[in-house]
C-alpha positions in Angstrom: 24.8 2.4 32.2 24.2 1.7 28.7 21.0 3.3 26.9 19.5 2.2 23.6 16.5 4.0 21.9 15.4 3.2 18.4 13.3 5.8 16.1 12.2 5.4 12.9 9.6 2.7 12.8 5.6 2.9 11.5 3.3 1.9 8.8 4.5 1.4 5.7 2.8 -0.5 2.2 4.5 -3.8 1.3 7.6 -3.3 -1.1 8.2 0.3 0.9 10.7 1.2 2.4 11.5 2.6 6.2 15.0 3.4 8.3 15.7 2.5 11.5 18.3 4.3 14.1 19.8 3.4 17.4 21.1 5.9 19.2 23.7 4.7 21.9 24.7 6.2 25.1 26.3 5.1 28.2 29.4 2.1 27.9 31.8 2.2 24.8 29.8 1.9 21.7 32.9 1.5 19.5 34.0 -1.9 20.9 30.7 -3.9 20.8 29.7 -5.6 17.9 26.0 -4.3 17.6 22.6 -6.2 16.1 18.9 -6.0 15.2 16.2 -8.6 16.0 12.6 -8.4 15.8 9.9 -10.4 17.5 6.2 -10.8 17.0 3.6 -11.9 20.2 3.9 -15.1 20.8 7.2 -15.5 18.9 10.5 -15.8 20.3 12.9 -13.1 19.6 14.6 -13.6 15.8 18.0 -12.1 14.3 18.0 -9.8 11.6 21.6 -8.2 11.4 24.4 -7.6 13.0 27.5 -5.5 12.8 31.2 -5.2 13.7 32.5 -3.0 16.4 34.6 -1.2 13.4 31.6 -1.5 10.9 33.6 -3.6 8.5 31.6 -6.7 8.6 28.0 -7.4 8.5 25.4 -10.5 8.9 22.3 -10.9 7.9 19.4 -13.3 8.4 18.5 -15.0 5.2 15.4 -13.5 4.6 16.4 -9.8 4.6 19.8 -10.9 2.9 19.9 -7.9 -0.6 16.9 -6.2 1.0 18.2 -5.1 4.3 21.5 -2.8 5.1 22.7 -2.8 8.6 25.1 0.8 9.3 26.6 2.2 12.1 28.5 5.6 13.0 31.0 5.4 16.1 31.6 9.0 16.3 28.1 9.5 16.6 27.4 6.4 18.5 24.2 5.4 16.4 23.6 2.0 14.4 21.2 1.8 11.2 19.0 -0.5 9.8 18.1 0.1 5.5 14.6 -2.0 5.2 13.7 -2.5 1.8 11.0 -3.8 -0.2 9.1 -4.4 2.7 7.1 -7.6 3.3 3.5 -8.1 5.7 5.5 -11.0 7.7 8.0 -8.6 8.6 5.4 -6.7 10.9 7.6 -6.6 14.9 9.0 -4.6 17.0 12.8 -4.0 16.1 15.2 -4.3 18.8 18.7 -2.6 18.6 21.1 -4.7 21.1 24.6 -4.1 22.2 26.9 -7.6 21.7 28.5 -8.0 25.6 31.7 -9.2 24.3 34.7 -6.8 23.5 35.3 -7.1 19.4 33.8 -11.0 19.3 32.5 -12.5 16.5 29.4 -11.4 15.1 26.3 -14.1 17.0 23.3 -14.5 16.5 21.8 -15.4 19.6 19.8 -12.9 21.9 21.9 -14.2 24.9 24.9 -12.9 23.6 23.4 -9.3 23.9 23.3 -7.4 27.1 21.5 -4.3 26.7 18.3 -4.0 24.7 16.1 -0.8 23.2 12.7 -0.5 24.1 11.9 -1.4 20.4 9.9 0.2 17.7 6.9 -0.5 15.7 7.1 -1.9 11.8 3.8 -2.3 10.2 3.7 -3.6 6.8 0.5 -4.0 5.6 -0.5 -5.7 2.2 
């Protein structure tokens, strides 16, 4: 059974800066393209970036794109997310989400994730 926890959210001042980790367990990290999405009440669930199995290609949402850096270490089974310059609107919870297709292309989509994290808290306030 695959696990995902995130770490690394909280309250930070607009233009700061915070880092996000997923740590994975459980399943084979190394062949699943991974993402993170964010979602506020009453909003439905929206794609921030994503990453290939090998870590060689990224995609990002348009408004994090020269702001945000997705990472990921397959030896240590752990994904990153870099957010900087930090913005009020982008006050969620972060998801880290494990892609259920075997090296596919990099989607967008929440339905083409199987296994969520429990998410954690960004607060930007202005």
């Amino acid at each position: 059974q695959v696990q995902l926890v995130e770490s690394g959210g909280g309250l930070v001042q607009a233009g700061g800066s915070l880092r996000l980790s997923c740590a994975a367990s459980g399943g084979t990290f190394s062949v699943h393209n991974m993402a993170w999405f964010r979602q506020t009440p009453g909003k439905e669930r929206e794609f921030v970036a994503s990453i290939s199995w090998s870590g060689a290609i990224t995609r990002y949402a348009d408004s994090v794109k020269g702001r945000f850096t997705i990472s990921r270490d397959n030896a240590k089974n752990t994904v990153d997310l870099q957010m900087n310059n930090l913005k009020p609107e982008e006050t969620a919870v972060y998801y880290c989400a494990k892609n259920r297709a075997l090296r596919g292309s990099l989607t967008i989509m929440p339905h083409d994730y199987d296994y969520w994290g429990q998410g954690t808290q960004v607060t930007v306030s202005s």
